[in-house]
N, C-alpha and C positions, 0 to 999 in steps of 0.2 A: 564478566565473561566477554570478552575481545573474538567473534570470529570470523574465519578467514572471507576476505570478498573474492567474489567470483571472477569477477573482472578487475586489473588496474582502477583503482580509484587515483582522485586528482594529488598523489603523494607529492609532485612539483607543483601544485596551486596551492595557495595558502588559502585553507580552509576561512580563513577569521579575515581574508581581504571582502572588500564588497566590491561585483563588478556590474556595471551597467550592462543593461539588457535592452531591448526593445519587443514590444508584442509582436510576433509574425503572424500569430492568427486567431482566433477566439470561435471555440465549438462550444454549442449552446447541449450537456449533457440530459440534464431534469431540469425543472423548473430550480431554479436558484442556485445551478452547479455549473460551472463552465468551466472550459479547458481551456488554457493560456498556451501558445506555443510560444517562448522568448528565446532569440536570438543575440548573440553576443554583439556588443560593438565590437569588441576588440577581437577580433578573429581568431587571432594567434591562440586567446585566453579560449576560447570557442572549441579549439582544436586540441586544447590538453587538459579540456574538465575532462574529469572522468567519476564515474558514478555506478555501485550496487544495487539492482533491484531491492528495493526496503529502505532504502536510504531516504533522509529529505534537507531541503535546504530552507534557509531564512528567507523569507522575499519583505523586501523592504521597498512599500511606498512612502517619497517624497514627503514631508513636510505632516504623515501619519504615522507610522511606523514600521513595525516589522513580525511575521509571523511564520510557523515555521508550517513546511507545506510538505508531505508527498511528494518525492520525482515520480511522474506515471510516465515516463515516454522509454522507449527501447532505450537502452544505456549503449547501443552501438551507434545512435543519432547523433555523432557527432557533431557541434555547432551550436545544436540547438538541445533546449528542456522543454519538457511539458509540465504542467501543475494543474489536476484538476479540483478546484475549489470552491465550496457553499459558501456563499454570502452570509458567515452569520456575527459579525464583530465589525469592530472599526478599521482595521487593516483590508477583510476579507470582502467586506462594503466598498470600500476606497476602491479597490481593484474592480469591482465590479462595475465601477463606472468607468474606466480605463475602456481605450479603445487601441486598434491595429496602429501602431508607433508610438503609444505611448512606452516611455521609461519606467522600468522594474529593475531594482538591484538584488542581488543574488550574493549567499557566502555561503557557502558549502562547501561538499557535503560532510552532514553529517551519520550519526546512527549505524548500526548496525544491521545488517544485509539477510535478507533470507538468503536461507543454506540452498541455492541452487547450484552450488559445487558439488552435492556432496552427496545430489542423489542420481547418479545415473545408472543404479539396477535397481531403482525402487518407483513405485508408483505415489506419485505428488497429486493431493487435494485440496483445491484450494477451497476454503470457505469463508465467502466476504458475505458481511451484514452491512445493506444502505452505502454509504458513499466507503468503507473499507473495500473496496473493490478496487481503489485509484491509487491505496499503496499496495496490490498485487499484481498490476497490468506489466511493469515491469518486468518480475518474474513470470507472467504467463505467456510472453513475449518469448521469452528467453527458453523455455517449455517445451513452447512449440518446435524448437529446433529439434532437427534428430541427433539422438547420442545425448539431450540432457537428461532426461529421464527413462525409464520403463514405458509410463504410461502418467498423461493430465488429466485431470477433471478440475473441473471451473460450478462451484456450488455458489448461487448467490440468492439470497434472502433479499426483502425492499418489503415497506408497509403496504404498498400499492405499487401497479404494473407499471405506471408512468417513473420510480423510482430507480425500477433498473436500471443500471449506467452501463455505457459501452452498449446497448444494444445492437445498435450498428454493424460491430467489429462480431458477432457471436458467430455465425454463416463463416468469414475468416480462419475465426479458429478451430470450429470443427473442420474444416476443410484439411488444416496442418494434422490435424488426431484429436485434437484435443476435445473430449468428453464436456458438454455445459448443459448442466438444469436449471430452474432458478425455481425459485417460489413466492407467495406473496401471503402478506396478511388479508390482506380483504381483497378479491379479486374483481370484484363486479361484474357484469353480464356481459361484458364484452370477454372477460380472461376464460381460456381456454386451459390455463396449466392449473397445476398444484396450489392449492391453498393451505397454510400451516407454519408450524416453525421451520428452519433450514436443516438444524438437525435430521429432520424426517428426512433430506437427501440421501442422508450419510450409508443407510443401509443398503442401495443402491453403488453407492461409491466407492466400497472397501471390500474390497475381494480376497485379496493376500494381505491381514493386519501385520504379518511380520515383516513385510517388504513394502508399508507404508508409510509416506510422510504425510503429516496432515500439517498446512501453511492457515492461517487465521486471522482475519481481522473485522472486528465491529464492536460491535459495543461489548463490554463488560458481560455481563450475566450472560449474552449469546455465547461470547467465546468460551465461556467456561462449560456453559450445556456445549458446546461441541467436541472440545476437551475430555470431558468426563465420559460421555457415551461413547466418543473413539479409543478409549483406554477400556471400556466395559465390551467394543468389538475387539479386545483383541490388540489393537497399536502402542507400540512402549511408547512410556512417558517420556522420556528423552527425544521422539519422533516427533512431537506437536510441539508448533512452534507460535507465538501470539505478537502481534504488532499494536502493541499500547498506544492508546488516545490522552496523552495529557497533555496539558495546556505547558509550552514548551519556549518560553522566552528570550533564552539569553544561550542557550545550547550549548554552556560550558559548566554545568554543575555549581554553577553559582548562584542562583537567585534563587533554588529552592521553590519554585512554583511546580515542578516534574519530580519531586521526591514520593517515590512508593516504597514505603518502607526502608529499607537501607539503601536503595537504590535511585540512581535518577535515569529517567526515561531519554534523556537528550543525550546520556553519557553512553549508558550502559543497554540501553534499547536500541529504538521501537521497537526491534523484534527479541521475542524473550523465548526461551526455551522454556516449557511447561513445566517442569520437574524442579526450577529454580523459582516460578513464582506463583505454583499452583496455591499453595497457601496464602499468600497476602492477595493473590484475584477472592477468596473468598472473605475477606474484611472488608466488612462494608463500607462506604465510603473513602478508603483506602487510595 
């Protein structure tokens, strides 16, 4: 399934070139998560990427390799990307040690886009688990404008309170409309909010299930309890949409390290329609 992007993506950039970047700024998110902002050398190339909320690109460090990342930044930033990234590999490490001018190469984008065309008389949920919150920023950016939707809400689940990403920005976007709870596994004596799984937001979040989109991203087992109990409130299957975690190498259907079932996640993903892969999210290992 091919669909439509919300915004011009880079149809005059060639996806499969690699172009040099430079860090412009590095925000420290949780412990071991930071956000990259990278700037084009070449300006011109700066001025005609263009990029879908859900989409992501390759980031390839020098003389380590290359990994495929999340765009989080507004996709109207023209110039510049954002990438927010854990430290947990040999690419993701590499960057990590990278500071403000070092080089990062870039070839994007890829993947397939949340549907934020495609709801402006419905009410969008987003629900991130842990660092899936950094391939929704984009679309909750885009959210917040008037005339994209009905009505936002921003659900985010983290093991612990210092996990929540973006907190920062949260004040921001309720200020724009947009509705954010979060929750946490173990909140300790300092946490004030909700303790529990994310799910438990949802009954709070979904008022009209026929005029619901519910957007998804985190681990495996979460998005499917989120899934499954936003279909038991009420929301067609065809409305939930899920953004696949797999390990994404060569992002042309070739190396077979993103194959889920008859599908590859670099091709035909990150973001999946529920009704196409509600069945292989429940094979295990899959």
């Amino acid at each position: 399934m091919t669909m439509a992007s919300p915004w011009p993506t880079a149809s005059h950039i060639d996806p499969w070139q690699t172009h040099s970047t430079r860090i412009a700024a590095i925000a420290d998110e949780t412990e071991g998560v930071r956000s990259y902002r990278l700037r084009f050398d070449d300006a011109a190339v700066g001025d005609a990427f263009r990029f879908a909320a859900g989409q992501f690109n390759m980031l390839y460090v020098p003389g380590v390799g290359e990994a495929a990342i999340s765009i989080s930044s507004d996709p109207e930033d023209v110039g510049t990307l954002t990438h927010t990234v854990r430290a947990v590999g040999n690419v993701t490490d590499a960057l990590a040690r990278l500071t403000v001018g070092d080089q990062v190469f870039v070839r994007g984008p890829f993947g397939t886009p949340w549907p934020v065309d495609r709801v402006m008389d419905r009410d969008v949920v987003f629900v991130a688990g842990g660092l899936g919150l950094a391939s929704q920023r984009s679309a909750i950016l885009r959210a917040a404008l008037p005339g994209t939707c009905r009505h936002a809400t921003v659900l985010h689940g983290a093991k612990r309170p210092g996990e929540l990403l973006y907190t920062g920005e949260y004040d921001a976007w309720r200020r724009a409309g947009v509705t954010v709870a979060t929750i946490v596994d173990e909140g300790g004596p300092a946490w004030n909010g909700r303790c529990g799984l994310v799910t438990a937001l949802l009954d709070d979040a979904i008022d009209d299930p026929a005029r619901t989109t519910v957007l998804c991203c985190g681990p495996d087992p979460m998005m499917v309890g989120v899934a499954e109990k936003a279909i038991d409130m009420g929301v067609s299957i065809d409305a939930i949409f899920l953004s696949l975690e797999r390990t994404m190498a060569c992002a042309a259907a070739h190396c077979g390290l993103c194959q889920f079932g008859p599908l590859f996640v670099c091709r035909d993903g990150p973001v999946l329609r529920y009704d196409r892969i509600g069945l292989l999210m429940k094979v295990p290992r899959l």
